[in-house]
C-alpha positions as a Markdown table, in Angstrom:
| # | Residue | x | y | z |
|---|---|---|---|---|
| 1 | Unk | 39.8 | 24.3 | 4.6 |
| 2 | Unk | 40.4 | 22.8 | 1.1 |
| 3 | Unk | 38.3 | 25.1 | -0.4 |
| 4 | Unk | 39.6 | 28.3 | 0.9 |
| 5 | Unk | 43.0 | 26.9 | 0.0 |
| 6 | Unk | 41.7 | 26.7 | -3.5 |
| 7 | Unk | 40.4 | 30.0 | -3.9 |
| 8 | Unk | 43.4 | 31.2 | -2.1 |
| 9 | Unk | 45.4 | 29.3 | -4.8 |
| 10 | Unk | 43.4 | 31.5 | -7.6 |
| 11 | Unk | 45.1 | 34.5 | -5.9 |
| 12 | Unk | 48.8 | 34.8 | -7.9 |
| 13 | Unk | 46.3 | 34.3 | -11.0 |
| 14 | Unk | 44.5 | 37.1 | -10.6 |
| 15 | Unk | 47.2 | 39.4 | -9.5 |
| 16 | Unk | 49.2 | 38.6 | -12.1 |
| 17 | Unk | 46.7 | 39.4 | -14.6 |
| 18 | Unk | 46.0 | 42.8 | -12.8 |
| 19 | Unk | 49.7 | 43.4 | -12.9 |
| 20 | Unk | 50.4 | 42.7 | -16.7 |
| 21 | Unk | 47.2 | 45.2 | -17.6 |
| 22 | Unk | 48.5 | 47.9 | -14.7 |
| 23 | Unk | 52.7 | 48.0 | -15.5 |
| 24 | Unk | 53.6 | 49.5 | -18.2 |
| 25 | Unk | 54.8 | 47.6 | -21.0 |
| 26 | Unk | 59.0 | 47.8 | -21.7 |
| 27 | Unk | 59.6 | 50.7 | -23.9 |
| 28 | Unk | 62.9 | 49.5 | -25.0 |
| 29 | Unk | 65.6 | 52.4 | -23.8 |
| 30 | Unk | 66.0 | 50.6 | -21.1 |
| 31 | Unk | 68.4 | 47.5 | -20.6 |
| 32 | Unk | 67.3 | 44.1 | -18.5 |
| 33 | Unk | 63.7 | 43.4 | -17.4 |
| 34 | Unk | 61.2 | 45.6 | -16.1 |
| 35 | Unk | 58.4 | 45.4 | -13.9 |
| 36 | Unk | 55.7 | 44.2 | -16.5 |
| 37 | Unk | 58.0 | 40.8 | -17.6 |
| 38 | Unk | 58.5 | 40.3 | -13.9 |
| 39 | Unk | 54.6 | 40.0 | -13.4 |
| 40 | Unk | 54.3 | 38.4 | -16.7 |
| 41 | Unk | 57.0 | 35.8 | -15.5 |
| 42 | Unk | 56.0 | 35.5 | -12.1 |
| 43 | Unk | 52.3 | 34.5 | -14.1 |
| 44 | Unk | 53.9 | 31.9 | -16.0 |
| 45 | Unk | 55.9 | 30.5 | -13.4 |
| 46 | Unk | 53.0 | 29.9 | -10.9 |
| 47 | Unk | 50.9 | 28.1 | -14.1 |
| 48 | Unk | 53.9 | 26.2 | -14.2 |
| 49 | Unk | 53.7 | 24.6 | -10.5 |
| 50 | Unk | 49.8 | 24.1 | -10.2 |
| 51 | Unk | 50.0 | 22.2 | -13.7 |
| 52 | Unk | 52.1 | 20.1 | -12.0 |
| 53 | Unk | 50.4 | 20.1 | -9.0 |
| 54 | Unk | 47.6 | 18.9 | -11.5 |
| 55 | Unk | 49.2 | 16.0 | -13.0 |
| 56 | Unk | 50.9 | 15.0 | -9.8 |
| 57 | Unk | 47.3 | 14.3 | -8.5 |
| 58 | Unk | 47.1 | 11.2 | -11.0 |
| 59 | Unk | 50.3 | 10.1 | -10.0 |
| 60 | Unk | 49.6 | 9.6 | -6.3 |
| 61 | Unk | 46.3 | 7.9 | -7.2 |
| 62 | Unk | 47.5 | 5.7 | -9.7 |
| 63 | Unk | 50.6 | 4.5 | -7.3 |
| 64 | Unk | 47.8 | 4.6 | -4.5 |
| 65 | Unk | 45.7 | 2.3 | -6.6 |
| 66 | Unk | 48.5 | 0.1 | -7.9 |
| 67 | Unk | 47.6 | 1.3 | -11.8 |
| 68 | Unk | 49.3 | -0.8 | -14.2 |
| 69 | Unk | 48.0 | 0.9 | -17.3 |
| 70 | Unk | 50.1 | 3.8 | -18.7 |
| 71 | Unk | 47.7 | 6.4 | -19.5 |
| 72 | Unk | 47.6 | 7.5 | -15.7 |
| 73 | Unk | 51.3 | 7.9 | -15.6 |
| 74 | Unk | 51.3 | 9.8 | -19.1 |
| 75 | Unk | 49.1 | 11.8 | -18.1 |
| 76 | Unk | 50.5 | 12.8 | -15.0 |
| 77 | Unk | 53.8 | 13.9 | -16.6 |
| 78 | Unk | 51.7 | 15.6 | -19.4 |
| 79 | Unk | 50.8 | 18.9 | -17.0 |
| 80 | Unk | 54.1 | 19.5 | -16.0 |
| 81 | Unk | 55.8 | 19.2 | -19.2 |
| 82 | Unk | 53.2 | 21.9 | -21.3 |
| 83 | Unk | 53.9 | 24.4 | -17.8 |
| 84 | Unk | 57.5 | 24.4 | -18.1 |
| 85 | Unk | 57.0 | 24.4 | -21.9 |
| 86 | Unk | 55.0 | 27.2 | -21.6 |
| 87 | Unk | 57.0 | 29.7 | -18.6 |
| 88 | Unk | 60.1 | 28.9 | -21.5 |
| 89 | Unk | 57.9 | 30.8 | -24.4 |
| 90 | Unk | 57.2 | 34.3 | -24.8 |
| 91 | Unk | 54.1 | 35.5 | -22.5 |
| 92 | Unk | 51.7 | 36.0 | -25.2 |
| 93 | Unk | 52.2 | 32.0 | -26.4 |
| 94 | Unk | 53.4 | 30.6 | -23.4 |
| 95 | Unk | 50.8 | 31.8 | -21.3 |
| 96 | Unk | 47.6 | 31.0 | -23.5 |
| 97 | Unk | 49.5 | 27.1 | -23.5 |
| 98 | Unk | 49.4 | 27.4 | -19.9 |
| 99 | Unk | 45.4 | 28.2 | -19.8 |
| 100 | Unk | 44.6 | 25.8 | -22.3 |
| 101 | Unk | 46.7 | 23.1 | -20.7 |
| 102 | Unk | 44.8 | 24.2 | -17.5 |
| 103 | Unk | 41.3 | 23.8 | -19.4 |
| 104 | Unk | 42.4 | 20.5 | -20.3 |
| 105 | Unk | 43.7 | 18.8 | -16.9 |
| 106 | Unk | 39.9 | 19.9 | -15.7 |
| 107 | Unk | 38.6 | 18.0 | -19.1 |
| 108 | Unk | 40.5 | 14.9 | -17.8 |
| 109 | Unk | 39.5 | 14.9 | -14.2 |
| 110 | Unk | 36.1 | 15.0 | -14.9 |
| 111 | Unk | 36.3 | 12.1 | -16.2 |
| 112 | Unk | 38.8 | 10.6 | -13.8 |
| 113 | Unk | 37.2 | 12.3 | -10.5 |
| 114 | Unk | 33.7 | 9.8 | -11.7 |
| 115 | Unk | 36.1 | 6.7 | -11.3 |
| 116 | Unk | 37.6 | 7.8 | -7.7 |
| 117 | Unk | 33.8 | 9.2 | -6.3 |
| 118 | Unk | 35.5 | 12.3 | -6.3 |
| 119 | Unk | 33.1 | 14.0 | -8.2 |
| 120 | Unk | 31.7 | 16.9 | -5.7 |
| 121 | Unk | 35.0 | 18.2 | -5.7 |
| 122 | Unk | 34.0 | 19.3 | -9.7 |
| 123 | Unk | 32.6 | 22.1 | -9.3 |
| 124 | Unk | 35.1 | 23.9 | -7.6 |
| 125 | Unk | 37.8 | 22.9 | -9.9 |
| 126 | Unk | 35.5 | 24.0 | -12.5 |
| 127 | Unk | 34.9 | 27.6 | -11.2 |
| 128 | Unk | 39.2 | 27.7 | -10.7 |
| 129 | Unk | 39.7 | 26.5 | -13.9 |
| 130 | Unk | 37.9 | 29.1 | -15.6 |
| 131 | Unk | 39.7 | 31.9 | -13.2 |
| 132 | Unk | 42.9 | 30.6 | -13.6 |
| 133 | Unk | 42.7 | 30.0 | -16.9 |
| 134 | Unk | 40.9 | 33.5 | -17.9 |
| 135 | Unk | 43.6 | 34.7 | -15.9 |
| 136 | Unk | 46.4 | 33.6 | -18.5 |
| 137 | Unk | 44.5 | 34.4 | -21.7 |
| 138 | Unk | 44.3 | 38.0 | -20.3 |
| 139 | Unk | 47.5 | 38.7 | -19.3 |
| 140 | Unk | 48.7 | 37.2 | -22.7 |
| 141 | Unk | 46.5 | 39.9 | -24.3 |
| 142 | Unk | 48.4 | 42.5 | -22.6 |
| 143 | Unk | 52.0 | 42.0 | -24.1 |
């Protein structure tokens, strides 16, 4: 089940992606947003939550584990902060903060998912990392 959920998860990604190469872009006569920043948005919004999804993850285990050291903590705020950072920018920044920031939550749990014997969970959060993330740089190409 947590697996489908996963790839299930990669869904928003993709069709945001599809959506910001498939709407056309504002021309400028007319006034508010359009379609294309309401995918673009939508994009950067989603990013947001699973990065904090991401770093909530070390939260819960450090408190779980009774961590006393601060890096966990740090860490687990760290997510969170560069996905709002990143829906606040323009898409074609914001977004390609929000892929790298996704490339670098998998970087740490490599190396924390050895310490909890999590590690066969790896390579599926490798395979939606790359998505996800491929998912941001392209739409930020298409603004």
């Amino acid at each position: 089940m947590a697996v489908r959920l996963a790839y299930a998860g990669l869904l928003p990604f993709v069709l945001g992606a599809a959506l910001a190469w498939l709407l056309p872009p504002p021309d400028g006569a007319s006034p508010g947003l359009d379609e294309h920043t309401y995918a673009l948005l939508g994009l950067s919004a989603y990013a947001a939550v699973v990065l904090a999804f991401l770093g909530a993850v070390h939260w819960g285990r450090a408190l779980q584990a009774g961590e006393r050291a601060t890096f966990p903590y740090v860490w687990a705020v760290a997510p969170a902060l560069l996905g709002t950072m990143g829906a606040l920018m323009p898409a074609y920044a914001g977004l390609v903060l929000q892929g790298v920031a996704l490339i670098a939550c998998y970087a740490v749990d490599r190396q924390q998912y050895a310490h909890w014997g999590a590690q066969s969970w790896l390579t599926l959060r490798f395979r939606c990392t790359v998505l996800a993330s491929l998912c941001c740089f392209l739409a930020a190409a298409a603004t």
